[in-house]
C-alpha positions in Angstrom: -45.7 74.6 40.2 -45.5 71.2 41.6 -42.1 71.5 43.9 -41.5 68.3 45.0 -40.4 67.1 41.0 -37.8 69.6 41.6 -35.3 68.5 44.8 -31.8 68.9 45.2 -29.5 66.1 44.0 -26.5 64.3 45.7 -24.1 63.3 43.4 -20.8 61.0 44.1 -17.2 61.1 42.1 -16.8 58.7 39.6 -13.1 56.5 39.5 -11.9 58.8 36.9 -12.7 61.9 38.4 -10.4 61.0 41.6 -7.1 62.7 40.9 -3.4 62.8 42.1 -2.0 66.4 42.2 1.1 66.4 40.5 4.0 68.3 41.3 5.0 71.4 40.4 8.1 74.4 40.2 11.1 73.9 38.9 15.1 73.3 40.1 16.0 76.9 40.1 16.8 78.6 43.3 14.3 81.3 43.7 15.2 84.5 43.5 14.3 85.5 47.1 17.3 82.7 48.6 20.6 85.1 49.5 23.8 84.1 48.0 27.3 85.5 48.3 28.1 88.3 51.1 24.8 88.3 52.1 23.5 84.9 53.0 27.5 85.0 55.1 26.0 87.9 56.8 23.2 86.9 57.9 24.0 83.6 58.9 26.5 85.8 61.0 23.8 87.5 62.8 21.7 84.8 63.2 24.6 82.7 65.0 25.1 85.6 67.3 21.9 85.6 68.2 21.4 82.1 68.6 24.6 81.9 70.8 23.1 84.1 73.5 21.0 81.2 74.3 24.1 78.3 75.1 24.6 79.9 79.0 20.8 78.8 79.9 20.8 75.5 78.1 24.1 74.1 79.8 22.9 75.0 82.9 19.6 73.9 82.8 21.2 70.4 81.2 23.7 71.1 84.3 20.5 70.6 86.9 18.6 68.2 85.2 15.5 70.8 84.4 12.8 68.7 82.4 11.8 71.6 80.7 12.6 72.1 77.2 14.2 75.7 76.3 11.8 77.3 74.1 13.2 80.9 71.8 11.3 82.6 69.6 12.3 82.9 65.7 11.4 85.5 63.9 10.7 85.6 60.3 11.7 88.0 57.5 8.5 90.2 56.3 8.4 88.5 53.1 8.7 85.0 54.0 5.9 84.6 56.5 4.6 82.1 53.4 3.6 78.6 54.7 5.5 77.0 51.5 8.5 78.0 53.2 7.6 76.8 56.7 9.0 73.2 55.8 12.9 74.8 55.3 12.6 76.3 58.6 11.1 73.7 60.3 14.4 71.3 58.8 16.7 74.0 60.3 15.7 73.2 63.9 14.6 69.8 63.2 16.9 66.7 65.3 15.4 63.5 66.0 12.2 62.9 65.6 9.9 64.8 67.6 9.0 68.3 66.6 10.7 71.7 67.5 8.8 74.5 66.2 6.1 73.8 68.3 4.0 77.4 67.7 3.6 80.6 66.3 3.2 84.2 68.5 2.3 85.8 65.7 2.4 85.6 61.7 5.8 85.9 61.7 7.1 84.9 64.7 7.8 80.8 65.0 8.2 79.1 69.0 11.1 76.5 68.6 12.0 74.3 71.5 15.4 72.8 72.2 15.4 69.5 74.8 19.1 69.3 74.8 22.5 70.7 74.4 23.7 68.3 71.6 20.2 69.6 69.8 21.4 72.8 70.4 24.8 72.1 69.0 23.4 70.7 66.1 21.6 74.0 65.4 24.5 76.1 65.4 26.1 73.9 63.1 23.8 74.1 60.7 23.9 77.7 60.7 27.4 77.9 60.1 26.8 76.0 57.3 24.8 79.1 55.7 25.1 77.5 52.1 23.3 74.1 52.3 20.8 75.7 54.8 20.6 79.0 52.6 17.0 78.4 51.8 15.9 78.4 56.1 18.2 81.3 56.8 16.9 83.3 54.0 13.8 83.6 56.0 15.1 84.4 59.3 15.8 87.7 60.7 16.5 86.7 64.3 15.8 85.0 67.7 15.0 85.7 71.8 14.3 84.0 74.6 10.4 83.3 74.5 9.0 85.5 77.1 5.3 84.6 78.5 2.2 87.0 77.2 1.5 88.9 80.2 -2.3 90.9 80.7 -3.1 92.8 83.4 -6.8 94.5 84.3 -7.1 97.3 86.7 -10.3 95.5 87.9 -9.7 92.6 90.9 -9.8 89.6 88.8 -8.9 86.1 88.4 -6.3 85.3 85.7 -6.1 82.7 83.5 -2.7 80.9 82.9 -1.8 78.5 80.0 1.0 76.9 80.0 3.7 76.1 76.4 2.1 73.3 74.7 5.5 71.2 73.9 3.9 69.8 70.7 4.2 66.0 72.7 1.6 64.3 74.7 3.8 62.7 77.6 6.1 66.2 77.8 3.1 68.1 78.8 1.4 66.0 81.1 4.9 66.0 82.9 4.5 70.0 82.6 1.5 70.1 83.9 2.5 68.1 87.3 5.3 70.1 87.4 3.3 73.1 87.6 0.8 71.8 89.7 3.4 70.6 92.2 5.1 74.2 92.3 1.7 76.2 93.2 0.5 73.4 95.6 3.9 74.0 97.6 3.7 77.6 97.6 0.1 77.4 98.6 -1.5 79.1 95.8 -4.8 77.7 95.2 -6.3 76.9 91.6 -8.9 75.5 89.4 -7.4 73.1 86.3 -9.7 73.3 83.4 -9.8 71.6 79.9 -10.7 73.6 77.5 -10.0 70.6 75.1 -8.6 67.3 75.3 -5.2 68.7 75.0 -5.4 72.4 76.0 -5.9 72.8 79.9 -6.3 76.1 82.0 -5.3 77.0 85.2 -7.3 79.8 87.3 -5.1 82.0 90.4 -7.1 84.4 92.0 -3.7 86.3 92.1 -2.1 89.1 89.9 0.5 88.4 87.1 3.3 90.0 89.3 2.6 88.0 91.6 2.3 84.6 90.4 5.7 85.4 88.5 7.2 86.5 91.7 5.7 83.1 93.3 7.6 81.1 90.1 10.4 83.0 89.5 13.7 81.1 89.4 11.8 77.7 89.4 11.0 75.3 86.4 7.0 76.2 86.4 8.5 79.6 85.5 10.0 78.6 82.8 6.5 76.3 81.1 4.2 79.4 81.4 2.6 80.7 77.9 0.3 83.5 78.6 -1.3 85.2 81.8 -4.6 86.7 81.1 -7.6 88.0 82.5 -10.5 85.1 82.9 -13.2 86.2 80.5 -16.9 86.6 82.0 -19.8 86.1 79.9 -23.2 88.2 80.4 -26.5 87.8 78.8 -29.4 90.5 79.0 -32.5 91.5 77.8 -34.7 94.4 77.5 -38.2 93.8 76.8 -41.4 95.4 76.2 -44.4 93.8 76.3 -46.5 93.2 73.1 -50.5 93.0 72.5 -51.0 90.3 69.8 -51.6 87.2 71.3 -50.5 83.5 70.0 -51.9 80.5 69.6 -50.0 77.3 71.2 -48.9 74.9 68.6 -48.8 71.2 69.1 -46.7 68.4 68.1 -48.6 66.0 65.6 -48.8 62.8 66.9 -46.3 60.3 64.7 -44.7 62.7 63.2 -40.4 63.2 63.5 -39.5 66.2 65.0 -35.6 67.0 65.9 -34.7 68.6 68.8 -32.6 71.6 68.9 -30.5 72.0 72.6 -30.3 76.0 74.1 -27.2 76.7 75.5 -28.6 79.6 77.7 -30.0 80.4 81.3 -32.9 78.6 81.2 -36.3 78.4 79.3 -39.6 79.1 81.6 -42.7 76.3 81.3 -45.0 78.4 79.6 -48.0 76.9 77.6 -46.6 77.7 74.1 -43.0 75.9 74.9 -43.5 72.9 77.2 -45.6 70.6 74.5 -42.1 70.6 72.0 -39.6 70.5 75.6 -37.8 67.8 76.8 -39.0 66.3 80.3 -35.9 67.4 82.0 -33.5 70.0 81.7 -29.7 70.0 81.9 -28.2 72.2 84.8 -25.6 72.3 87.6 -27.6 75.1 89.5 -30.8 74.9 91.6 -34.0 76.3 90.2 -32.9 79.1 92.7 -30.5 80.4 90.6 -32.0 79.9 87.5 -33.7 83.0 85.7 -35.1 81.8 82.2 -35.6 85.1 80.5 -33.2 85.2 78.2 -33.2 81.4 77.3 -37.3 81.8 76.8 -36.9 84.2 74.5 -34.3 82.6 72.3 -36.8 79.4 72.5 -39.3 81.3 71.6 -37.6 82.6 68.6 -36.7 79.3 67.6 -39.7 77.5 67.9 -42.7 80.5 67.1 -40.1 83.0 64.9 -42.2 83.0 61.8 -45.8 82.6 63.6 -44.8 85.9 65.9 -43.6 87.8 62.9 -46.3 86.2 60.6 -43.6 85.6 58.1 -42.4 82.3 56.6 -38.4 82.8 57.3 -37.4 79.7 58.1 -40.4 77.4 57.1 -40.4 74.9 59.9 -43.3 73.3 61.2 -42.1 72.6 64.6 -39.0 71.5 66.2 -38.3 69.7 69.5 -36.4 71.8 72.3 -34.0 70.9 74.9 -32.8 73.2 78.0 -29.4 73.5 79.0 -29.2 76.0 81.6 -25.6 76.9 81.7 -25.8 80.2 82.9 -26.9 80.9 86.5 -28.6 84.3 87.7 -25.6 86.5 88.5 -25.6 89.7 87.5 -21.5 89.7 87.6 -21.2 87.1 85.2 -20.0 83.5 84.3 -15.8 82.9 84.3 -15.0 81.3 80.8 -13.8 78.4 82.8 -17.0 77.8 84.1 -19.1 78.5 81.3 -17.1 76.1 78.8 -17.4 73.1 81.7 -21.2 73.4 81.5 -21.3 73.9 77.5 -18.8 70.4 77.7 -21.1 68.6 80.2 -24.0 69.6 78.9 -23.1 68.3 74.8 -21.5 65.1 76.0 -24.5 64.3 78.3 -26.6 64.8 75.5 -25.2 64.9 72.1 -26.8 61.7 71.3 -30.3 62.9 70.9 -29.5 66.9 70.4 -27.3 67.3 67.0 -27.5 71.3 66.7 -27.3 73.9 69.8 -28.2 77.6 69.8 -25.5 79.8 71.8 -26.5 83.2 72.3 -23.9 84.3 75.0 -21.3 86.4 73.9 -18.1 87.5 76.4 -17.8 90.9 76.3 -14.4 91.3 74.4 -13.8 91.7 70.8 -11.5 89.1 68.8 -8.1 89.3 68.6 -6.4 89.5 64.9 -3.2 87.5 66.3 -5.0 84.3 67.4 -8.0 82.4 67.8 -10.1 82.8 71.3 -9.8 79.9 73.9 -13.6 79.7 73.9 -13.4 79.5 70.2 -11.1 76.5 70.4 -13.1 75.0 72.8 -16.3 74.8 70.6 -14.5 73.9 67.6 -13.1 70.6 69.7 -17.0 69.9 71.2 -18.4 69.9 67.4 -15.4 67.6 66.4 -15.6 65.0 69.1 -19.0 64.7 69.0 -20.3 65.4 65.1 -22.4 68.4 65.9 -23.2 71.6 65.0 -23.3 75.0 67.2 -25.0 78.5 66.1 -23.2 80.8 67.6 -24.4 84.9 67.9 -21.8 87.5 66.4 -22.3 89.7 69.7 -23.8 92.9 70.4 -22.0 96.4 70.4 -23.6 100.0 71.6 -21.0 102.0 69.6 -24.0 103.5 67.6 -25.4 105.3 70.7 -22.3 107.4 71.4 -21.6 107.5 67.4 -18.8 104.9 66.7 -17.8 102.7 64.3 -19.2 99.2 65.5 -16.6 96.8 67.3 -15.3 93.4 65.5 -17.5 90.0 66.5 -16.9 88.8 70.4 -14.4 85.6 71.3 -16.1 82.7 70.3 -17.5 84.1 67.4 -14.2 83.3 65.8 -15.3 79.2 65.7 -14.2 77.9 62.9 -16.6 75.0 63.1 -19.6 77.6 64.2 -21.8 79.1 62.0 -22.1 82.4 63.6 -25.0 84.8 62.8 -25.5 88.8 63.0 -28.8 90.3 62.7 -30.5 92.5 59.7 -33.2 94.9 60.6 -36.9 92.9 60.0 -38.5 96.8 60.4 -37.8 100.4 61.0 -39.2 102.5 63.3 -38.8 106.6 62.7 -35.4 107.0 65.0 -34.1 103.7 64.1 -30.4 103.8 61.8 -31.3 100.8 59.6 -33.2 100.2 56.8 -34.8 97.3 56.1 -32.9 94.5 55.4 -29.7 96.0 56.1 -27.3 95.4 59.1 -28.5 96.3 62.2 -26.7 99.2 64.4 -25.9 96.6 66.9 -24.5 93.6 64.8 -20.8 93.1 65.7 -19.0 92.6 62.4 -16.0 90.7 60.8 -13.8 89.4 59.3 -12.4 86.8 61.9 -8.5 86.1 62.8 -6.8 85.5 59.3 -9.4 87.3 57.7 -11.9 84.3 57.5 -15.8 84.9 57.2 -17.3 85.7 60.1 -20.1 85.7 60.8 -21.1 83.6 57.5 -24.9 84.3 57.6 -27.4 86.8 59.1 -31.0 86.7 60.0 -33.9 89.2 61.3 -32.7 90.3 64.8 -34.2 94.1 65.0 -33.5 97.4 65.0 -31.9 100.5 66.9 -31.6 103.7 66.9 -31.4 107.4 69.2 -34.0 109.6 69.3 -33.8 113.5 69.5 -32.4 113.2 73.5 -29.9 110.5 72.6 -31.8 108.0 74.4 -31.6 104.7 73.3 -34.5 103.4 71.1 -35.4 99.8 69.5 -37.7 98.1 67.5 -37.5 94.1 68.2 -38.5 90.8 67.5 -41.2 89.4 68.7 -40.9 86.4 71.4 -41.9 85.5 75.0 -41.1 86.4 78.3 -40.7 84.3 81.5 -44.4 84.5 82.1 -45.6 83.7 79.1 -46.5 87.0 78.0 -45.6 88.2 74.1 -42.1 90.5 74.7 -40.2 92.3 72.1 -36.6 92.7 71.7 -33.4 93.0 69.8 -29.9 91.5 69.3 -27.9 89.0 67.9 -28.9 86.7 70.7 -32.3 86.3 68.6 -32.0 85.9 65.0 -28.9 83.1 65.8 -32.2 80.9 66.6 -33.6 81.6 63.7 -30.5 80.1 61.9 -30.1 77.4 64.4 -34.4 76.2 64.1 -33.3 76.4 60.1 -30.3 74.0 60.6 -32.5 71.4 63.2 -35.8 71.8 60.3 -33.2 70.8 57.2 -32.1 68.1 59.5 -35.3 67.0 60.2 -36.6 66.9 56.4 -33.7 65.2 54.9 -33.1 61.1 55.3 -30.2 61.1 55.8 -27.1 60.7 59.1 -26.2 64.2 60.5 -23.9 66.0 59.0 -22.8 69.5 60.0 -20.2 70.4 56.7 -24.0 69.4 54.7 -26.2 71.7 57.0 -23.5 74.7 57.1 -23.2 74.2 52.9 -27.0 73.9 52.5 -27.8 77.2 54.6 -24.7 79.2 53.1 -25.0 78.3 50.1 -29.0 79.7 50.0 -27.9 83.0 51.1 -28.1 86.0 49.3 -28.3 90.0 49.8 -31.7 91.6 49.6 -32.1 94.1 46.3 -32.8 97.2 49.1 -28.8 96.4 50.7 -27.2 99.6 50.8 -23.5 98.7 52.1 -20.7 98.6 49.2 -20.1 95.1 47.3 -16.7 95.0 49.2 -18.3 95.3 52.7 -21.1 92.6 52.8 -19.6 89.9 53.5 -17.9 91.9 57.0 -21.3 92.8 57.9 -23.4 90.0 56.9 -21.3 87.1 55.8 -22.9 85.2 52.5 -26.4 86.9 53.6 -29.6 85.9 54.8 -30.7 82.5 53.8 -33.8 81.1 52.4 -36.1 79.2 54.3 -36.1 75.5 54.2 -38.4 74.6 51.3 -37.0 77.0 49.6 -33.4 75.2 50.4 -34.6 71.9 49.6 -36.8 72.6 45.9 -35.5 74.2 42.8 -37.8 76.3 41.0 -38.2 75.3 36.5 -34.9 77.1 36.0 -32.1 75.9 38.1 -30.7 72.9 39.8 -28.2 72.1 42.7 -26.0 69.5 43.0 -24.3 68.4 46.1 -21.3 66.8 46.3 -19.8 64.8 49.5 -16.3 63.4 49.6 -13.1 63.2 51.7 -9.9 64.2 50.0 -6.5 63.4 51.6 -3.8 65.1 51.1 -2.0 65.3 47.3 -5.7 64.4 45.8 -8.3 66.3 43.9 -11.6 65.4 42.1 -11.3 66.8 38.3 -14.8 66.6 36.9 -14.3 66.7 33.0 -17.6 65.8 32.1 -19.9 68.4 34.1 -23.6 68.4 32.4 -23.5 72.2 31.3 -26.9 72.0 29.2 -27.0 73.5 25.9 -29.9 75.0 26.4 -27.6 77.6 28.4 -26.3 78.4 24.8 -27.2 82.1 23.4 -25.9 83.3 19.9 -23.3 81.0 20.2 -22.2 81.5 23.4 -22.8 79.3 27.2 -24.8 81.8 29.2 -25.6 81.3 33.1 -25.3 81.9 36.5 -23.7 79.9 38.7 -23.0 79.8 42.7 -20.7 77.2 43.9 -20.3 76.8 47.9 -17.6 74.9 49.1 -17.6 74.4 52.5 -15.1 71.8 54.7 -13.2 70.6 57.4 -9.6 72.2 58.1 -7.6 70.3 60.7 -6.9 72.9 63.5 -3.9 73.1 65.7 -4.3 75.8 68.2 -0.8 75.3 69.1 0.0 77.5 66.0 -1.5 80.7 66.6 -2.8 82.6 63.5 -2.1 80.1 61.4 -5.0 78.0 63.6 -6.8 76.3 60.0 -3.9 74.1 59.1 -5.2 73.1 55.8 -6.9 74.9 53.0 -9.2 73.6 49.9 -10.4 75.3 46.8 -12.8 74.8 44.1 -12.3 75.6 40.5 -15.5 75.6 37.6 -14.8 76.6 34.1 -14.6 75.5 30.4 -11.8 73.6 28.2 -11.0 72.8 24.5 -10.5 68.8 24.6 -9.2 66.2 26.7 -5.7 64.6 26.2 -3.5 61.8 26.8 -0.7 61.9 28.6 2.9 59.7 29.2 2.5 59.1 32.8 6.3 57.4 32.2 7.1 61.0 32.4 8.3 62.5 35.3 5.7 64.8 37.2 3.3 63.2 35.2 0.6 61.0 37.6 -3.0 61.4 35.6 -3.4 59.6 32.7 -6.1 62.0 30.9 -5.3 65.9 31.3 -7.3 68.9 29.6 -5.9 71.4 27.1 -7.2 74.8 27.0 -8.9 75.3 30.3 -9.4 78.1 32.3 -11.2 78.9 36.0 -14.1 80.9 35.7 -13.5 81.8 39.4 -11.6 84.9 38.4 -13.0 88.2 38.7 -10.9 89.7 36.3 -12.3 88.3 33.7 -15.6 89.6 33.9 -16.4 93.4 32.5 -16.8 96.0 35.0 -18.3 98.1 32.7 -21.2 95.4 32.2 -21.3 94.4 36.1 -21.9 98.3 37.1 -24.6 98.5 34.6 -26.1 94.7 35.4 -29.0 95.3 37.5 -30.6 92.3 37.6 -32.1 90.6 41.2 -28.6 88.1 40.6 -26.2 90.8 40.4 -28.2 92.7 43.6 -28.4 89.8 45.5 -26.3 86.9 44.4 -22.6 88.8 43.3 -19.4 88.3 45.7 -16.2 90.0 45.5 -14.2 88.3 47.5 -10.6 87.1 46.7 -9.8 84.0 48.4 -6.2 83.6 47.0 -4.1 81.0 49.2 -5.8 82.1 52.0 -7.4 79.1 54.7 -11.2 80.0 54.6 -13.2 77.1 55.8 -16.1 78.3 53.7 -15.8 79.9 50.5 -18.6 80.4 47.9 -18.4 82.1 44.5 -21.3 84.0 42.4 -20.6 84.1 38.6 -23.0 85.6 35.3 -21.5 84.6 32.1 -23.5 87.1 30.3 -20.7 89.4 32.3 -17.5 88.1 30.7 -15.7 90.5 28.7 -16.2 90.4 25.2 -12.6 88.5 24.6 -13.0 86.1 27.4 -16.3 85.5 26.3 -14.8 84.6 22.8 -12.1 82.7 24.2 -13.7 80.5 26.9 -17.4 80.5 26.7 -18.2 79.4 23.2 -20.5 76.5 22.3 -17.8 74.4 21.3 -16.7 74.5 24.9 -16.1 71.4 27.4 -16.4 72.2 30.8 
C-alpha cells in the first residue's frame, strides 16, 4: 500500500457553519430559589453573620489600613454550580472592580471588601432577601478568611503566598507592604515569580513564627497560605547492558527539530553529541553537574526504538538541547529554585526549542482542592511563549510494601502538559505487569476536578518483588554517563518517548508550531492494547487515552479511514454547526449508516489560579450525530439568531444509546482498543475524545437515528 496518497486532511469552517448560540431557559423562578419563611430566614442568618465582620472594617477604615478585608462565603451543597456563580458575584458586587476574588474550595468563594460604604451596601442587599433571593438561595454563611497554614516536622523553609486581590496596582502595593514589614523585622527572604502575576516569598522560619513576627500588622492581614517549599529529586538505578549500538548521524541538509531536556545534564558521549547543541544551558559549574539522569532520558529520546529494536515512535532523528537545571545534590532542588531555572532556561531559548521533556517529579502527590504552584507555573511558560512541555506522571513504590499506588506528583496536574505514565514494554518472572499494561510504578489520576491526567502512556518498564521482597525491575534500555548501554525504569523514561513523538510530528509537518495540533494529533492516535487487563472504567486513570501510534502511523491513513482536522478560535457565545459533514454512503449496511468514529477535541481554557478548583475557567464540547432536514427559521423572533436550524437531530456522543448487551459481546480490535467510557457532562476537561461503533446502537436508536435517509 502506497501511504503517502493517504495523509491527514486540514479542513477550515465555512461562513455558514459559524454559529451564534442562542439563549436558552425560561422566566420561571427555579424551583431551588427560597420563597416565603424561608428565604426571611436565611437572609436572617446570613445578616448575622455578615455583621460580625462591621467591628474590623471600621477600624481598619479608622487607621487607614490599605488592605482590603477579605471573608470567606460559603456555598449551599447544591449550588456549588458555576451558572449560579454570576447571582453571587452581583450580591457583593459595588463599583467596578471585582469582589469575589477566589475560591478555598468547591464551595467556599473569597470576597473582598475595600470599604465600609461597600460594606454597607452588602448588608443592604441582604436585607432585601426578595430581590436578591436568587444569591442568598445559595449561601449558607460567612468568616473571616483565615490563611492556609502547613507545618512539617522536618527543618524546612516555607513558602508564603500572599491574597491575590484580583487588581494589578492592589497587589503590587501588597507586595511592598509585605516586603517592607519582613525587611524591618529582619527576616530574610527570597521573592520568586512563579508567573507574571503569582509571586512567592521563601522564610527560612516556621509558620508560628512568621505569624507571631506579623501579627497585629497589615502584612498579617495579606497572607494566603504558609507551606512547606517543595524539593524535587531525580534518581536512577541502572544496570549495565551487553548489546552494543551503533552511533547515528545527522544527514547533511536535512531538517531536524530540536527537542530541549529539562534535567541534570546530558554527558558527551559518542552516540549523543553529533544531534546536541554546542552549548548547554546551566546556572551551575560543571562541578555540580552529574548527567546521569538527563543522559538517559536523551538517550531515550533520541535511540528509544534503535535500543529496543522497535519502531514506537518512528523518528529518524531529532536535535537535542541541554538544560541542566538540576544540580548534583543529593537533598534536592526548592520549587523556587527549580521553576527559576525551568523560566530562564525556556525564555533563553524558546525560540529555537518548541517542545521540552521534564522528567522531575516533587515528591508529593496532587491535591484534589487546587492546582499545584509548579503546575501553574508551566501552564503560564507554555502560554507566554507557544510551547509545549512533556511532563512525567511520577514514580510511586507502594507496590513493594503492597499498596494501592499514589495519585500523579504536583506538576503533573498542568493543564497545558501532556503528562505521560509508563506501560510495561516486557515481563520478567517476579515482575506485577503484563505486557502492555500499567506498570507497578506509574502514579495514576485523575487530576484536580477530575480532568485526565496523565492523557497518554508509553513503554517505561517493569517492576516487581521477588520471593525476599526485594525490589526487582526490568527496564528500558538507554545510556549511562559513560557511554555504556544501562537499563532502567520509570516514568522519567517513556515521557521522552512521547516528547521525541511530539518534536518528529513537528518536524514532518509544514506548518507554524502549534501545541493544541501536536497534543490533538498524539491523543487522538491513542488506543489500549487488546491484552489490557484493567476494567473499561479505570483506563483512562491509569493510562489516560493510551499509548499512541508512532508518527507515520499518525500522519497516513490506511484504505479504510480518514482524519480530518479542524483548527479554529471560538469566542465566547459562538459555535461551528457543520450540517453538511461527508458521511459516505458507502458506510451504509441493510439500510442503516454503519462506522466507527473517534473525535478528539482538544483546546485552550483560560486559567485563573486565583480561583482554586475551579482553575480551567472555560469549557468546550463537541457534538457528532445525524438529523432529518434542515429548516428555516424567523430570526425576527426572539431567542432566535441562526437563520437555518435542523429538525430531528440527535448527539451520538451518548452512551446510553448504545446496547450493552451488543458492547459486552463486541470483541472486535475497536471495542478492545478504541472504546471510552467516560462522561464528560459540564465538566472543564481540556481534552476530551469520544470512541463510537454504530453497529452498537440499540436496535430503536438504530431505527430512529441511523437510517440512510439520515443527514448528519
Amino acid at each position: 500500500m502506497d501511504v503517502e496518497k493517504l495523509p491527514i486532511k486540514f479542513f477550515a469552517p465555512r461562513e455558514v457553519d459559524e454559529l451564534r448560540v442562542e439563549p436558552g431557559g425560561n422566566s420561571e423562578v427555579p424551583n431551588w430559589v427560597l420563597t416565603g419563611d424561608e428565604l426571611t430566614q436565611r437572609a436572617a442568618e446570613l445578616n448575622q453573620a455578615f455583621a460580625q465582620f462591621s467591628k474590623e472594617v471600621n477600624e481598619r477604615a479608622a487607621r487607614k489600613s490599605a488592605v482590603p478585608f477579605t471573608f470567606v462565603a460559603k456555598m449551599c451543597n447544591d449550588a456549588t454550580a458555576k451558572s449560579r456563580r454570576g447571582d453571587i458575584s452581583s450580591l457583593f458586587q459595588v463599583g467596578d472592580k471585582p469582589s469575589v476574588i477566589g475560591l478555598t474550595a468547591s464551595d467556599e468563594l473569597v470576597v473582598k471588601i475595600d470599604s465600609v460604604s461597600q460594606m454597607d451596601e452588602i448588608s443592604a442587599r441582604l436585607k432585601d432577601c426578595e430581590r436578591n433571593s436568587y444569591a442568598i438561595s445559595c449561601l449558607d454563611t460567612f468568616w473571616e478568611f483565615q490563611p492556609e497554614v502547613e507545618s512539617s516536622e522536618e527543618k524546612s523553609a516555607y513558602k508564603v503566598k500572599l491574597i491575590d486581590f484580583q487588581d494589578y496596582e492592589t497587589n503590587i502595593a501588597m507586595q511592598r507592604l509585605f516586603e517592607h514589614a519582613l525587611t524591618s523585622r529582619k527576616i530574610e527572604y527570597k521573592k520568586s515569580s512563579y508567573t507574571s502575576q503569582f509571586p512567592v516569598y521563601k522564610i527560612d522560619m516556621t509558620p508560628k513564627a512568621i505569624l507571631d513576627a506579623l501579627y497585629g500588622d497589615d502584612a498579617y492581614e495579606m497572607l494566603f497560605s504558609i507551606e512547606p517549599m517543595p524539593k524535587y529529586i531525580v534518581s536512577l538505578d541502572s544496570m549495565q547492558g551487553d548489546a552494543p549500538v551503533d552511533v547515528v548521524k545527522p544527514l547533511k541538509g536535512t531538517r531536524y527539530e530540536t527537542l530541549g531536556i529539562l534535567d541534570n545534564g546530558i554527558a558527551a558521549i559518542p552516540h549523543l553529541t553529533p544531534w546536541m547543541s554546542d552549548e548547554r544551558w546551566t546556572v551551575y559549574p560543571d562541578s555540580e553537574i552529574d548527567p546521569t539522569h538527563g543522559t538517559f532520558v536523551a538517550g531515550v529520546a533520541l535511540y528509544g526504538d534503535i535500543c529496543e529494536r522497535k519502531d514506537w515512535v518512528g523518528h529518524n532523528g531529532i536535535r537535542l538541547f541541554d538544560a541542566a537545571i538540576f544540580p548534583n545534590n543529593p537533598n534536592g532542588v526548592e520549587e523556587d529554585e527549580l521553576i527559576e531555572n525551568i523560566k530562564e532556561a525556556i525564555k533563553a531559548n524558546h525560540e529555537k526549542v518548541k517542545v521540552w521533556n521534564l522528567s522531575i517529579s516533587v515528591v508529593r502527590p496532587i491535591s484534589d482542592t487546587k492546582f499545584s504552584d509548579f503546575a501553574i507555573a508551566l501552564d503560564d511558560l507554555q502560554t507566554k511563549y507557544n510551547i509545549l512541555i512533556c511532563k512525567s506522571a511520577g514514580n510511586c513504590t507502594n507496590f513493594i510494601s503492597g499498596r494501592p499506588k499514589g495519585r500523579i506528583h504536583e506538576g503533573a496536574d498542568s493543564v497545558r502538559s501532556l503528562v505521560v505514565g509508563s506501560v510495561a514494554q516486557a515481563k520478567g518472572p517476579d515482575d506485577y505487569a503484563e505486557i502492555d499494561n500499567p506498570s507497578p510504578f506509574s502514579r495514576v489520576g485523575p487530576g484536580p476536578e477530575y480532568i485526565i491526567k496523565p492523557e497518554v502512556a508509553h513503554y517505561g518498564g517493569n517492576a516487581g518483588v521477588d520471593k525476599d521482597r526485594n525490589l526487582v525491575t526490568t527496564g528500558v534500555t538507554s545510556f549511562s554517563k559513560d557511554g555504556s548501554l544501562s537499563k532502567s525504569v520509570g516514568t522519567s523514561f517513556s515521557t521522552p518517548r512521547i516528547a521525541s513523538l511530539a518534536t518528529g510530528l513537528y518536524q514532518e509537518l509544514d506548518e507554524d508550531f502549534d501545541p493544541l495540533l501536536l497534543k490533538g494529533l498524539i491523543i487522538h492516535s491513542a488506543s489500549y492494547s487488546e491484552k489490557l487487563l484493567i476494567p473499561e472504567t479505570e483506563r483512562t486513570n491509569q493510562l489516560g487515552f493510551g499509548v499512541p501510534k508512532s508518527i507515520p502511523q499518525i500522519l497516513y491513513n490506511t484504505p479504510y479511514e480518514a482524519t480530518l482536522i479542524l483548527r479554529d478560535t471560538l469566542a465566547k457565545g459562538e459555535k461551528i454547526d457543520i450540517m453538511d459533514f461527508p458521511m459516505p454512503k458507502s458506510l451504509i449496511r441493510n439500510g442503516y449508516y454503519t462506522g466507527q468514529i473517534i473525535a478528539t477535541l482538544v483546546y485552550d481554557p483560560i486559567l485563573d489560579p486565583s480561583q482554586g478548583i475551579e482553575y480551567c475557567q472555560s469549557n468546550m464540547d463537541i457534538k457528532f450525530g445525524s438529523f432529518d432536514k434542515k429548516n428555516q427559521r424567523d430570526t425576527t423572533k426572539r431567542n432566535i439568531l441562526n437563520p437555518v436550524g435542523r429538525e430531528g437531530a440527535k448527539n451520538l456522543f451518548l452512551s446510553n444509546l448504545y446496547s450493552k448487551r451488543l458492547m459486552r459481546d463486541n470483541q472486535t480490535e475497536f471495542a478492545l482498543r478504541e472504546r471510552l467510557l467516560i462522561q464528560y457532562a459540564d465538566k472543564y476537561y481540556p481534552v476530551k475524545k469520544y470512541a463510537i461503533d454504530l453497529s452498537e446502537l440499540s436496535e430503536a436508536n438504530k431505527q430512529n437515528y441511523a437510517t440512510e435517509d439520515k443527514l448528519w
